[in-house]
Structures are given as C-alpha cells and as structure tokens.
C-alpha positions in Angstrom: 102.8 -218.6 151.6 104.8 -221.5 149.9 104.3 -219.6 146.5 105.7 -216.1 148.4 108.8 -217.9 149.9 109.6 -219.3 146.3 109.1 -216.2 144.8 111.3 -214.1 146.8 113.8 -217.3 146.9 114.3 -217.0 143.2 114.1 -213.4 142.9 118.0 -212.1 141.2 117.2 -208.2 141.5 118.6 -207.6 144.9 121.4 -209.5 144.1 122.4 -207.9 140.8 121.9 -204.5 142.3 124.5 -204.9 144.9 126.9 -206.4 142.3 126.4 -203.0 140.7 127.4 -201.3 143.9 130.8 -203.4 144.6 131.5 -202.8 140.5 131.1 -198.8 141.5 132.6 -199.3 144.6 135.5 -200.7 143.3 135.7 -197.9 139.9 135.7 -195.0 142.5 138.1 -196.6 144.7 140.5 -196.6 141.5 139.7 -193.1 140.6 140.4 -191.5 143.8 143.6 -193.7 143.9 144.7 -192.5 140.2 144.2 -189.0 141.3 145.8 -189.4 144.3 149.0 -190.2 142.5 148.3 -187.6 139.7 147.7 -184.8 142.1 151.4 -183.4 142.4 151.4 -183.7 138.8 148.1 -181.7 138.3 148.9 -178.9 140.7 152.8 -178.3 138.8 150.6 -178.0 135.7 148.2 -175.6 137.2 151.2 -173.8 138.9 153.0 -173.6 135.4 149.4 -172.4 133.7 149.4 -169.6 136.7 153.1 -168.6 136.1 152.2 -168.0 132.4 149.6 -164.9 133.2 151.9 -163.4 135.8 154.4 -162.2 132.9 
C-alpha cells in the first residue's frame, strides 16, 4: 500500500495533461478573441468579394 501511495504521489502525467488543457484553453480563448475583432473586417471583404459577381 505504501509502494501504491508513492507511486501515485510521484506520478507527473495528470499534471502535465491538464497544463496541456489551460495551454489550449488559453490559445482558443485568443482565437475566438482575434476573430471577434476581425469579424467586421472579414464580412466587408466577403461583402466586397459578393459585390464583384453581381456586375
């Protein structure tokens, strides 16, 4: 039992795997955030792009 409780004392996975998460967590938070802000700029451009093929 002593053996187990070291074991899974010293064990890093778990730990390393949600540092992983928070790191991609904190990527897709910029993302969205980045496209938030680009979005007005995105639609004009898709708005321009649609203007083009109606003449």
């Amino acid at each position: 039992m002593k053996n187990l409780i070291k074991k899974f004392w010293t064990d890093n996975q778990g730990a390393t795997a949600i540092e992983y998460a928070l790191i991609a967590g904190i990527v897709s938070v910029g993302i969205v955030a980045s496209l938030h802000e680009m979005a007005p700029l995105i639609n004009a451009q898709y708005e321009r792009v649609g203007e083009a093929f109606d003449q």
